[in-house]
C-alpha positions as CSV (number, residue, x, y, z in Angstrom):
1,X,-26.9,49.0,1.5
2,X,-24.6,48.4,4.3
3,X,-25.8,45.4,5.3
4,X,-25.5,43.9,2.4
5,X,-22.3,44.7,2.3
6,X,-19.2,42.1,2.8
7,X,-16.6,44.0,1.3
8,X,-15.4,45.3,3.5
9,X,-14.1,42.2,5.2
10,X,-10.4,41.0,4.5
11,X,-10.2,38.9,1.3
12,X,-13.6,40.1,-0.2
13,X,-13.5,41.7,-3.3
14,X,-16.1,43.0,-5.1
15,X,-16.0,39.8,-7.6
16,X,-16.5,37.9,-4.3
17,X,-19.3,40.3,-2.9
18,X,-21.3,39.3,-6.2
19,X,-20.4,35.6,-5.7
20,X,-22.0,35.8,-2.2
21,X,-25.0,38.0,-3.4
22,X,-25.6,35.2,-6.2
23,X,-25.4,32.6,-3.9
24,X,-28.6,34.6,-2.1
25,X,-26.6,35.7,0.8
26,X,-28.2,39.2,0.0
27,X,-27.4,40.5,3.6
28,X,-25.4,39.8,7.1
29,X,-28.8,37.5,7.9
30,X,-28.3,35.5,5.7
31,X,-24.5,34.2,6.2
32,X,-25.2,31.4,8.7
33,X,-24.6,27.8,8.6
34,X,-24.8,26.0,6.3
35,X,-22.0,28.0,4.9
36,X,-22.2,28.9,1.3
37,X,-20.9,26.9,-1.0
38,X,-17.3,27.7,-1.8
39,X,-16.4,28.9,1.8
40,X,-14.4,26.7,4.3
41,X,-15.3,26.6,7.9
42,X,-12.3,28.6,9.2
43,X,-12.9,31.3,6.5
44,X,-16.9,31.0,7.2
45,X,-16.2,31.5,10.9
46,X,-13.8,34.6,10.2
47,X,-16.5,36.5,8.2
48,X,-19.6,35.7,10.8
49,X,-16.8,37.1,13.3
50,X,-15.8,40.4,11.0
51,X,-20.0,40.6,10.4
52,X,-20.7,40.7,14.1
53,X,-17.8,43.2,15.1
54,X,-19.3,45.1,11.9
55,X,-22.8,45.3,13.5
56,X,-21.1,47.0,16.5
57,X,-18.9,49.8,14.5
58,X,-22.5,50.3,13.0
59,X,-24.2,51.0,16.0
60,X,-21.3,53.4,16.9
61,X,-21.7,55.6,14.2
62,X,-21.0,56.7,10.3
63,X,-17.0,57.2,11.3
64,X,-17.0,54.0,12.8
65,X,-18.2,52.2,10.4
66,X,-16.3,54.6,7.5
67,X,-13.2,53.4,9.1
68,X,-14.3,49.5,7.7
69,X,-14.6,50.6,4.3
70,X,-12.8,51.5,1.3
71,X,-13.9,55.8,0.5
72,X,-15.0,54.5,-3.0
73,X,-18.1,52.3,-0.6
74,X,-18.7,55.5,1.8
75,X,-21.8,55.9,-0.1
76,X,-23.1,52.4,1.1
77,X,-23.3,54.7,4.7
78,X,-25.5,57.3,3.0
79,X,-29.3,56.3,3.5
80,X,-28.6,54.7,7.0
81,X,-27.1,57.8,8.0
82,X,-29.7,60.6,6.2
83,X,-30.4,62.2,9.0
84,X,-26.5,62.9,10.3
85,X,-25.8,64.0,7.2
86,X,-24.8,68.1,5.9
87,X,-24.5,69.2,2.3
88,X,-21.6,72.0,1.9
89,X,-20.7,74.3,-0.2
90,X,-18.1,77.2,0.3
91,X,-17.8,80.7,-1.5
92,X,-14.6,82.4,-1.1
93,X,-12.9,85.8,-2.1
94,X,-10.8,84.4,-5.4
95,X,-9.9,80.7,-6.2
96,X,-6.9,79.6,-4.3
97,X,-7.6,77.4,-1.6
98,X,-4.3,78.7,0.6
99,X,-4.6,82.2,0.5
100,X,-8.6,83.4,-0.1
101,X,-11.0,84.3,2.4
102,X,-14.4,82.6,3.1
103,X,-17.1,85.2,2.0
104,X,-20.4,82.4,2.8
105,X,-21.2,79.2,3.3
106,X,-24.3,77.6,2.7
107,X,-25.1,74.3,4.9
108,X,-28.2,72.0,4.1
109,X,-29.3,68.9,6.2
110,X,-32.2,67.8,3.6
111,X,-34.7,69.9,5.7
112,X,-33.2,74.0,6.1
113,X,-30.7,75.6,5.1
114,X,-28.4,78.0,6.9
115,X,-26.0,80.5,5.6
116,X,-22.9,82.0,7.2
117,X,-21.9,85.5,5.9
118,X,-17.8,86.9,6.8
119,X,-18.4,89.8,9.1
120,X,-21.8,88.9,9.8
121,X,-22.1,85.6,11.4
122,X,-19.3,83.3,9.6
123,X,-18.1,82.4,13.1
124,X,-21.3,80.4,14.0
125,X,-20.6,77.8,11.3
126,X,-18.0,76.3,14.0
127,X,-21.0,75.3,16.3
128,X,-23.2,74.2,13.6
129,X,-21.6,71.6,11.9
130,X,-20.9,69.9,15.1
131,X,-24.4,68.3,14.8
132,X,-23.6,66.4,11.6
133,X,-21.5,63.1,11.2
134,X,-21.4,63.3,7.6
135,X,-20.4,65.7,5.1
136,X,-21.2,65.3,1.5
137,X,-19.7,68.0,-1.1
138,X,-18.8,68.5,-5.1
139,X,-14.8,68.6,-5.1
140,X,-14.4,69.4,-1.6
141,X,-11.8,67.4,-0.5
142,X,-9.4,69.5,-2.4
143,X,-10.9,73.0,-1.9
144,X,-13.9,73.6,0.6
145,X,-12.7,71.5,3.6
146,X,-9.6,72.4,3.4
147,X,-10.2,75.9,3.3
148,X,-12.8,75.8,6.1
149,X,-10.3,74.1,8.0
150,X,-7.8,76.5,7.5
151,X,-10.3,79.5,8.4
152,X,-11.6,78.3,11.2
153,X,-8.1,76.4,12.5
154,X,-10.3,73.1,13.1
155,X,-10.3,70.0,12.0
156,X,-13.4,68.2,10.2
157,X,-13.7,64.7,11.4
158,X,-17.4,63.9,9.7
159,X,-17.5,60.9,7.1
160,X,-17.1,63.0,3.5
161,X,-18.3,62.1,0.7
162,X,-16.9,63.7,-2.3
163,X,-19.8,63.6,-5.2
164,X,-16.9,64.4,-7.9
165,X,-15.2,60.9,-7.5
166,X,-18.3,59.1,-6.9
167,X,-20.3,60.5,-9.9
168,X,-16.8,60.4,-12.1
169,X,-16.8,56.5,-11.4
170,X,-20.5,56.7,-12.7
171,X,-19.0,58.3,-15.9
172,X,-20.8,61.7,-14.9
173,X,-18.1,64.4,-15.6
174,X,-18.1,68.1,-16.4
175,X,-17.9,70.1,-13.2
176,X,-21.1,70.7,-10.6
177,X,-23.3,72.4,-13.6
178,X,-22.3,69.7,-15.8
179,X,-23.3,66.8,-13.9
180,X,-26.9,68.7,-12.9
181,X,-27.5,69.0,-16.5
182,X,-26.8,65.7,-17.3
183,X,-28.4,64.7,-14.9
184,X,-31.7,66.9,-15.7
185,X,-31.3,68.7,-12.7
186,X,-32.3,72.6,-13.2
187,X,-31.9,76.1,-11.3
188,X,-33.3,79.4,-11.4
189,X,-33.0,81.2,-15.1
190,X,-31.5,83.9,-13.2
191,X,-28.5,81.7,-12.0
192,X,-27.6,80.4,-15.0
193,X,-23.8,81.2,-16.2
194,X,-23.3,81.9,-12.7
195,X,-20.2,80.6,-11.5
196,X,-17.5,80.7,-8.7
197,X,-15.8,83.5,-10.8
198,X,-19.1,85.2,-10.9
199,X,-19.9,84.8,-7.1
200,X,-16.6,86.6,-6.5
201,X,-18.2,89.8,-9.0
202,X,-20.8,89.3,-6.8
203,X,-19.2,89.9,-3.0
204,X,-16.9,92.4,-4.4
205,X,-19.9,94.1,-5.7
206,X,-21.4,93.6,-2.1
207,X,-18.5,94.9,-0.4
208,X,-17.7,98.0,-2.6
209,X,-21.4,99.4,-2.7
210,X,-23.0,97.8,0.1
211,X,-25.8,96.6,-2.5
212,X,-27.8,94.5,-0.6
213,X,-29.1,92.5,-3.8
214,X,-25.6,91.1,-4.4
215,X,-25.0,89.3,-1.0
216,X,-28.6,87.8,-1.9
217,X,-27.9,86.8,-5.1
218,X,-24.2,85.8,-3.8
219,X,-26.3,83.4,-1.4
220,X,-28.9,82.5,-4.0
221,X,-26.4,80.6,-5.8
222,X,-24.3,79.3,-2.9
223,X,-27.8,77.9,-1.8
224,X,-28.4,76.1,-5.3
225,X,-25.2,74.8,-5.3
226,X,-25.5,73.3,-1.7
227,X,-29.1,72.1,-2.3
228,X,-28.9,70.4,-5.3
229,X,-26.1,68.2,-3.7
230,X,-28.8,66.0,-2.6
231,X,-30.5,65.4,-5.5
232,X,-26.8,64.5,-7.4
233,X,-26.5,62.3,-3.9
234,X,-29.4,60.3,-4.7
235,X,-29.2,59.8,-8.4
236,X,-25.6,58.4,-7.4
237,X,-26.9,56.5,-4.8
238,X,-29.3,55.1,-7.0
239,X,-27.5,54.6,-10.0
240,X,-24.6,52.7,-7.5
241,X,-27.5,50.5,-6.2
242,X,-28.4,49.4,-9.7
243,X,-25.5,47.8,-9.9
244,X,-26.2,45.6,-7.3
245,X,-29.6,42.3,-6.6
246,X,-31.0,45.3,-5.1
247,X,-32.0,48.1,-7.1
248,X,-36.4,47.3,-6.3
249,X,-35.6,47.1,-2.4
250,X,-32.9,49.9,-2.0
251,X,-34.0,52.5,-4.6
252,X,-34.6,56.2,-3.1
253,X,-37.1,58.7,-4.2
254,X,-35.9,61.6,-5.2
255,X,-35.8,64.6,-2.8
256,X,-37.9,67.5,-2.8
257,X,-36.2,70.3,-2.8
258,X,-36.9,73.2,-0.3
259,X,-38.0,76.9,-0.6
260,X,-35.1,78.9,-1.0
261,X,-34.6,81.7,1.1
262,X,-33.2,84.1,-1.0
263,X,-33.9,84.8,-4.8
264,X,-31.2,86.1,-7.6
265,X,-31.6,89.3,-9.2
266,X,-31.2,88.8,-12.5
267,X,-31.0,92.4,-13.3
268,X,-27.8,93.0,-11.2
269,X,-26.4,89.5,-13.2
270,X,-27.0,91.2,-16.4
271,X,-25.5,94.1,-15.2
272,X,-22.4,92.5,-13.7
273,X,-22.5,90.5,-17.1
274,X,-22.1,93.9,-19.0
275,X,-19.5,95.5,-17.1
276,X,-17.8,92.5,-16.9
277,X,-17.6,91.4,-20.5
278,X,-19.1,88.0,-19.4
C-alpha cells in the first residue's frame, strides 16, 4: 500500500489521493509525464521529486518512512514491513501504568513466541526486541510502552501501531475481547472472562503458593492476547484497503495462528472464580 500512496506529500489530502487513484495513477509508476490532468508542471515536478526522495526513506527502513506519514497511515507500512514487525502485550502486578510492576510479557513476530517472566528472565526482553522495527499493540501507547519503558529505563524507537485507534476509525470498539468477537476471532474456553484483573489473581496466586499452573495459565492468556494481535492486524489492514482501487491486489490472507506453548487450566480459573466472587 505504500506505494500507492501520495499522501503523504505536502498538499495531498486524502480527497486528492482518490482524485489521483481515479485518474489511474494507482502507484509512484505511474506519475510520469504526461502529468495528470489537473496538475501544473511546477506542482507535477514537486511530487515526482517528494516520490523519489520517498523511495529512498523506504529503502531506509519502517521509521524512515513513518516519519513521512501521518500515525493514522502507519498501517500503509504494515505488509512491506511483515517481517520487522513484533506483536506486544504486557501483564503487570495491578493497573496503573506509573507505579506496577511487569510480571510477563509475551512477544510474537508471526512465527514464535517468546515470554519474559519478572525474576526469571524479564531482563532478556531488552535484547530481544532490538531485532524488530515495528511494534504493533491494543492500547499501548498509553499503558504497555510506557510501562516497558519505564521498567527497563529505555526508550522504544520501533514504528507502533496502536490497533485501538486504527480499529476505532473502522468503527470496531469494545476493548481487546470486544473487537475479537466482533470480529469472529475466538480463544480457548478456558480463557474466557479472563481479564487483566484476572491475570493479576493469577500471578498473585503464582507468587503466594508457588503453583506452577498459574504462571502457565498467567502466560496462556498473555500469549492469546499477543497472538491474536495479528489476526485483528490483518482484518484492519484489510478492511483499510477496501477502502481504497485496491482491495483484489492488496488483500491478505488471514494468518494462521501458531501452537501455543502453554495451555490454561481451567480448573484453577474456576477456582480463582470462586474465591474471588468473579
Amino acid at each position: 500500500m505504500i506505494f500507492n500512496t501520495f499522501a503523504h506529500i505536502s498538499g495531498i489530502g486524502a480527497a486528492t489521493e482518490q482524485r489521483l487513484w481515479a485518474a489511474g495513477v494507482h502507484n509512484w509508476d505511474d506519475f510520469t509525464q504526461p502529468w495528470p490532468p489537473g496538475f501544473s508542471g511546477g506542482r507535477a515536478e514537486m511530487i515526482a521529486r517528494h516520490l523519489a526522495e520517498s523511495r529512498q526513506s523506504f529503502a531506509a527502513g519502517p521509521a524512515a518512512m513513518a516519519k513521512l506519514l501521518r500515525n493514522n497511515l502507519h498501517w500503509r507500512l504494515f505488509p512491506h514491513f511483515r517481517d520487522l514487525t513484533a506483536y506486544l502485550d504486557i501483564e503487570t502486578t495491578g493497573l496503573d501504568k506509573d507505579l506496577d510492576q511487569i510480571t510477563s510479557i509475551a512477544l510474537y513476530d508471526g512465527q514464535s513466541v517468546s515470554t519474559f517472566v519478572r525474576g526469571k528472565n524479564l531482563e532478556k526482553f531488552v535484547q530481544a526486541i532490538s531485532h524488530y522495527q515495528v511494534l504493533i499493540t491494543y492500547s499501548g501507547g498509553s499503558f504497555d510502552l510506557p510501562v516497558l519503558e519505564r521498567t527497563f529505563a529505555m526508550k522504544l524507537k520501533q514504528v507502533h501501531i496502536d490497533l485501538r485507534f486504527l480499529l476505532q476509525d473502522l468503527g470496531i470498539t469494545g476493548g481487546l475481547k470486544g473487537c475479537e468477537k466482533k470480529l469472529g476471532i475466538t480463544r480457548d474456553d478456558s480463557l474466557v472472562g479472563v481479564d487483566g484483573r484476572f491475570a493479576v489473581l493469577l500471578w498473585d496466586e503464582y507468587q503466594r503458593t508457588g503453583n506452577g499452573a498459574a504462571l502457565e495459565t498467567l502466560l496462556a492468556y498473555n500469549i492469546a492476547d499477543t497472538v491474536n494481535l495479528e489476526t485483528l492486524m490483518v482484518h484492519a489492514y484489510n478492511r483499510k484497503v477496501a477502502q481504497t482501487p485496491f482491495a483484489n491486489t492488496l488483500h491478505l490472507t488471514m494468518p494462521t495462528p501458531p501452537v501455543l506453548p502453554f495451555v490454561a487450566d481451567p480448573h484453577l480459573v474456576n477456582s480463582l472464580r470462586q474465591q474471588h466472587s468473579l
